[in-house]
C-alpha positions, 0 to 999 in steps of 0.5 A: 624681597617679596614674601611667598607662601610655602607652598610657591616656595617649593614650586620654585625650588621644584622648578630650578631642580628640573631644569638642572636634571636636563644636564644631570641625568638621575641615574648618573647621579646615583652612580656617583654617589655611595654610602659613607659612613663618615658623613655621619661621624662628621657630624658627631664629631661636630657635635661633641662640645656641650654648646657650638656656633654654627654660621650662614653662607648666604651669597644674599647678605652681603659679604662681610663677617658673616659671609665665608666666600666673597661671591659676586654673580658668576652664573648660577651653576658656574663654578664660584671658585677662581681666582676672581670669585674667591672664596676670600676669608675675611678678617674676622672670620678666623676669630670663628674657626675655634668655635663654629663647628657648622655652616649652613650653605644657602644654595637657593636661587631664590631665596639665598641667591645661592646655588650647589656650587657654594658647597664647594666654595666653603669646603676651604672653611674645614667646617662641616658642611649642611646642605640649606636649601629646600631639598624635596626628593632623593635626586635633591639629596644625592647632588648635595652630597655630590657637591660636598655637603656633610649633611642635609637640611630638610624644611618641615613647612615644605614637605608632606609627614611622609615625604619627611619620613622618607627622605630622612630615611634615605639620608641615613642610608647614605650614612649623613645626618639630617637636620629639620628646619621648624619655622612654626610651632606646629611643625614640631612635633612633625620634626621629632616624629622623624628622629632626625639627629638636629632640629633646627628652629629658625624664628626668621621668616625665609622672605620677609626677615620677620621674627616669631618672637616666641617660637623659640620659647615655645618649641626649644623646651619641649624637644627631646633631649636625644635630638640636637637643637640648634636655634636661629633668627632674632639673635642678634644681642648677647642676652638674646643669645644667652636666653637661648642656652636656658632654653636647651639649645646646643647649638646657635646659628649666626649670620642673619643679619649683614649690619649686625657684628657677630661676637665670635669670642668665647663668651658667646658659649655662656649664658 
């Protein structure tokens, strides 16, 4: 896929959010959407245990171990559940479920080939459902939880300091958890700035696959033991993984990569 700028990220996910606001009115939205509580205890339930796997469903990597939902392209706002489209477990994916407690649902078209339909799709995982796909204003957030999120990823890169602090502010209200994407170290201090309940530093450029080979040493340590911080990109390996316990991750994000098998068993939980 062809690398884009931060920045023409979010003018395309602007672009896709606006075309979807022509068939659902704004105000309809925030009628149908009310504050609940247990969004939020979902996701302390789903945080308990002192380290956790978490999965991407991304309808980019192809369907295999790593995927929830067999999904060819039915429309991108179509429904994806029928009888044709899935979703599908495969095999393996029942070695996941004592020990995958989160799944990251790309909804971008772009980036994920995804959209808010997928949130439904994996509601049939019984995991806790994260919202993953670039969300930039209040109407962004009330439609995730309207398809079903539990709660709500919010990328540092793309939002301005007070953009961040708000729409944190407002999940709360609606009684979810937010988590922050840190993609480069400079963002982090940006991220614990909103106290958000989990950050995330994902290593793996959004585009192009690259891997920041240091980001998590440089960031993963110095986050606040009251936020809950997840890991992801370039952890492909066993000691890869077992690096990232001794670097204060709770919690480790798997799924990146489509030819890779993801070691589901117990021992991935151990550095």
């Amino acid at each position: 896929m062809t690398s884009l700028t931060y920045a023409e990220w979010r003018h395309h996910i602007s672009a896709e959010s606006s075309k979807r606001r022509r068939v659902q009115d704004p105000e309809r939205l925030r009628d149908l959407v009310h504050v609940d509580s247990w969004r939020r205890e979902r996701f302390l339930a789903a945080t308990q245990a002192p380290r956790f796997l978490a999965l991407r469903q991304r309808r980019a990597v192809p369907w295999s171990a790593h995927t929830l939902s067999e999904a060819p392209e039915p429309g991108r706002f179509a429904p994806v559940r029928t009888a044709a489209t899935g979703p599908r477990w495969h095999a393996r994916l029942a070695d996941a479920k004592p020990h995958a407690k989160f799944v990251y649902v790309g909804t971008d078209p772009l980036r994920d080939q995804g959209a808010l339909e997928d949130l439904r799709a994996c509601e049939f995982a019984r995991l806790h459902r994260v919202r993953d796909g670039g969300v930039l204003d209040e109407d962004m957030v009330l439609e995730s939880f309207l398809y079903g999120a539990d709660s709500i990823v919010l990328e540092a890169a793309l939002l301005e300091d007070a953009q961040l602090a708000h729409l944190r502010a407002f999940v709360r209200e609606l009684g979810a958890a937010v988590h922050v994407v840190v993609r480069q170290a400079a963002d982090a201090a940006r991220a614990v700035a909103v106290e958000p309940e989990a950050i995330l530093v994902d290593a793996r450029h959004p585009f192009t696959g690259q891997v920041d080979a240091t980001l998590h040493t440089q960031v993963l340590p110095s986050l606040p033991k009251t936020v809950i911080a997840l890991a992801a990109g370039g952890l492909d390996t066993s000691a890869q993984q077992a690096g990232i316990w001794t670097l204060g991750a709770r919690g480790l994000v798997l799924g990146d990569e489509p030819a890779a098998a993801v070691d589901w068993s117990a021992s991935a939980l151990h550095p």
